[in-house]
C-alpha positions as CSV (number, residue, x, y, z in Angstrom):
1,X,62.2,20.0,-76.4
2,X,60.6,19.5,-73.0
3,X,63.7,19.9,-71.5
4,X,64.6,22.9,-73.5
5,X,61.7,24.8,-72.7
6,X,61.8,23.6,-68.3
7,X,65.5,25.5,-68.6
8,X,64.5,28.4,-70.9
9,X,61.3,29.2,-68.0
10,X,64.0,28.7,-65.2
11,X,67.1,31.2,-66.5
12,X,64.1,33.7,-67.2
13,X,63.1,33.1,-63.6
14,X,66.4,34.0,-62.5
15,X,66.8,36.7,-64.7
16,X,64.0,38.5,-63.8
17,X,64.7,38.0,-60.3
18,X,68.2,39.6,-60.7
19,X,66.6,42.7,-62.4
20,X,64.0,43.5,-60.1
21,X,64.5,46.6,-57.9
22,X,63.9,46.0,-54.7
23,X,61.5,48.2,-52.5
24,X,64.9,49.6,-50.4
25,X,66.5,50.7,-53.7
26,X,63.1,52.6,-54.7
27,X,62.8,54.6,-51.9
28,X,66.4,55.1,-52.1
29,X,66.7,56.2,-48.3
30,X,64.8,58.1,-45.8
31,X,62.5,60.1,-46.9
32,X,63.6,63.0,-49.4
33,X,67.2,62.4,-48.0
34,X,68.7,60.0,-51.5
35,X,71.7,57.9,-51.0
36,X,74.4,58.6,-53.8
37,X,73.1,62.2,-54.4
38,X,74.6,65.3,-53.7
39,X,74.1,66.6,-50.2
40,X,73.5,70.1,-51.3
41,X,70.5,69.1,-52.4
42,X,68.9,68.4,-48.8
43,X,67.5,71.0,-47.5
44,X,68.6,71.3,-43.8
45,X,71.8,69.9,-43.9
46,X,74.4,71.5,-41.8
47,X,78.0,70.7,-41.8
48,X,79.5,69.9,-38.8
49,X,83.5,68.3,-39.1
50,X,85.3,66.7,-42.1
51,X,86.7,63.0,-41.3
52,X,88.8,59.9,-42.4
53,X,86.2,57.1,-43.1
54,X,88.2,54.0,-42.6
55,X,90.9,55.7,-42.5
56,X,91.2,56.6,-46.2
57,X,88.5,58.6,-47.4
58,X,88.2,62.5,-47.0
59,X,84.8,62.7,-45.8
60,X,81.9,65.3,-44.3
61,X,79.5,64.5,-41.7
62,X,76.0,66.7,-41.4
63,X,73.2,67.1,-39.0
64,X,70.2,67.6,-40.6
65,X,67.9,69.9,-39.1
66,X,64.6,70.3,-41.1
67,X,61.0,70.2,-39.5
68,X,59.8,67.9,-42.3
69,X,62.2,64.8,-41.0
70,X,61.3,65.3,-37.5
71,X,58.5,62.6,-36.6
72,X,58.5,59.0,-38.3
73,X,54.2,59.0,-38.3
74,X,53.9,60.1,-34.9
75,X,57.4,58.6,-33.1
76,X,59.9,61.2,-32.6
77,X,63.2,61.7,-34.8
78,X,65.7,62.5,-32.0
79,X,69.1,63.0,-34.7
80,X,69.5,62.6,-38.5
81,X,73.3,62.3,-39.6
82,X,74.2,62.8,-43.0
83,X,78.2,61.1,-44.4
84,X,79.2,62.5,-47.4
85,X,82.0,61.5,-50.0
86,X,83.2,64.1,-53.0
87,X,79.8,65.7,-51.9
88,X,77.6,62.5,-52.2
89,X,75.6,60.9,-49.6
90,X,76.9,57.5,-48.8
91,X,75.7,57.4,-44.7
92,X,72.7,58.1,-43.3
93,X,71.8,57.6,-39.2
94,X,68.1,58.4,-37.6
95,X,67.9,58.0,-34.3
96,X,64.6,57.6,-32.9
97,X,62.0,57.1,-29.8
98,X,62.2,53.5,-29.1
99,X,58.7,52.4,-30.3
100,X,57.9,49.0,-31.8
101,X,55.6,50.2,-34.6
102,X,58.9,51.5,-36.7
103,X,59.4,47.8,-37.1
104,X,56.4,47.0,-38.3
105,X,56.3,49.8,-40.5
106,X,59.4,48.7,-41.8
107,X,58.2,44.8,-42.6
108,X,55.2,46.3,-44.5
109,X,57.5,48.8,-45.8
110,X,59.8,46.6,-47.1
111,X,59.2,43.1,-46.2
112,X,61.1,40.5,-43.7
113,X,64.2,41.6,-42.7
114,X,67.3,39.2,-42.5
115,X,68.3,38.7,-38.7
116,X,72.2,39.5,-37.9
117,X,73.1,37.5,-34.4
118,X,76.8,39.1,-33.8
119,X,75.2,42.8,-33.9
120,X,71.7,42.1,-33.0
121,X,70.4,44.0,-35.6
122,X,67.7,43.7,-38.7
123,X,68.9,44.3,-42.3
124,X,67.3,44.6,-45.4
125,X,69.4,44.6,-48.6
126,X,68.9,46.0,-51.7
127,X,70.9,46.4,-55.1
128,X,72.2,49.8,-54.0
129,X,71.0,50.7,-50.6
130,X,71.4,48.8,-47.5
131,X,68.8,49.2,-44.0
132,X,69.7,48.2,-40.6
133,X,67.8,48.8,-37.4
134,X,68.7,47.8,-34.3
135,X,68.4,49.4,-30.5
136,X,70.4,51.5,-29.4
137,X,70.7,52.9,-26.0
138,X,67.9,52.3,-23.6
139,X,65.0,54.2,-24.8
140,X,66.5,55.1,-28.9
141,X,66.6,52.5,-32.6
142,X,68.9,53.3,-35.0
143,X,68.1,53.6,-39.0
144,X,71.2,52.8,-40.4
145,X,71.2,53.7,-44.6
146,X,74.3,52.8,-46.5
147,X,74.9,53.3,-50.2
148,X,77.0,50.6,-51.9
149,X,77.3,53.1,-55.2
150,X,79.3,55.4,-53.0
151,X,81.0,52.9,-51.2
152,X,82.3,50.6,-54.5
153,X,83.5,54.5,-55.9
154,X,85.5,54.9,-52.6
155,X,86.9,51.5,-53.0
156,X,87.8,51.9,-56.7
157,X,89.1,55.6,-56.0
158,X,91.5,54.2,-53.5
159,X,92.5,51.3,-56.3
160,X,93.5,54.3,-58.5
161,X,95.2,55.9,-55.2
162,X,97.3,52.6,-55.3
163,X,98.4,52.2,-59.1
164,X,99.4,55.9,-59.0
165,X,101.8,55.5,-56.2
166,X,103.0,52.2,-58.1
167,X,103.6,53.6,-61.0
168,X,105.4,56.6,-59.4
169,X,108.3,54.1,-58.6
């Protein structure tokens, strides 16, 4: 019964730890700028050229230009770019003012990143939104937000893609 009840406490204890919603997946991108929702609803976004991503995907990418998303605290937003896939945000990129305090922010924000060595960049991972910063250029970080809702509905859109063109034959 001992036994029993050590194993029942330990699959709860992994349960739970599957379930919870991770801090990333909360917040759900930057700022009032959501991963997986439609890009009409930002308010600044301005088209700029329709792409390929990876080759496959019909895709847009925006600028957004809104006064509210200009300043992280007091360090200075220099670009925000906005990917879009059947009108859903899947991408976003903030370029910033190099300034050490966006990493702390970040590690109170959302706890201790996960150090990548090939890209030299940090990464925090949730259920359904992926972070990583890293430098880029001399004086500029980069906020990289990717949605992996988007992304498995591009994958599984180019599945379908497949099996009609098999089908066809």
């Amino acid at each position: 019964m001992k036994q029993f009840t050590s194993l029942l406490a330990c699959i709860t204890i992994v349960i739970s730890g599957f379930s919870q919603e991770t801090e990333l997946d909360k917040r759900g991108g930057f700022k009032n700028i959501k991963l997986a929702s439609p890009i009409d609803s930002v308010v600044g976004a301005v088209f700029k050229k329709d792409f390929k991503e990876k080759g496959h995907h019909d895709a847009r990418l925006y600028f957004i230009e809104n006064p509210d998303y200009q300043t992280i605290g007091d360090v200075k937003v220099e670009r925000i770019e906005a990917k879009a896939y059947k009108g859903l945000i899947y991408d976003i990129l903030v370029v910033t003012n190099k300034d050490e305090r966006l990493m702390k922010g970040l590690e109170k924000a959302l706890g201790k990143p996960v150090y990548n060595v090939r890209d030299e960049s940090y990464n925090w991972t949730g259920k359904n939104v992926s972070l990583r910063f890293k430098s880029h250029a001399k004086n500029q970080l980069q906020l990289h937000y990717t949605s992996s809702v988007v992304y498995k509905m591009m994958k599984e859109d180019k599945a379908k893609k497949i099996d009609d063109i098999s089908e066809d034959f």
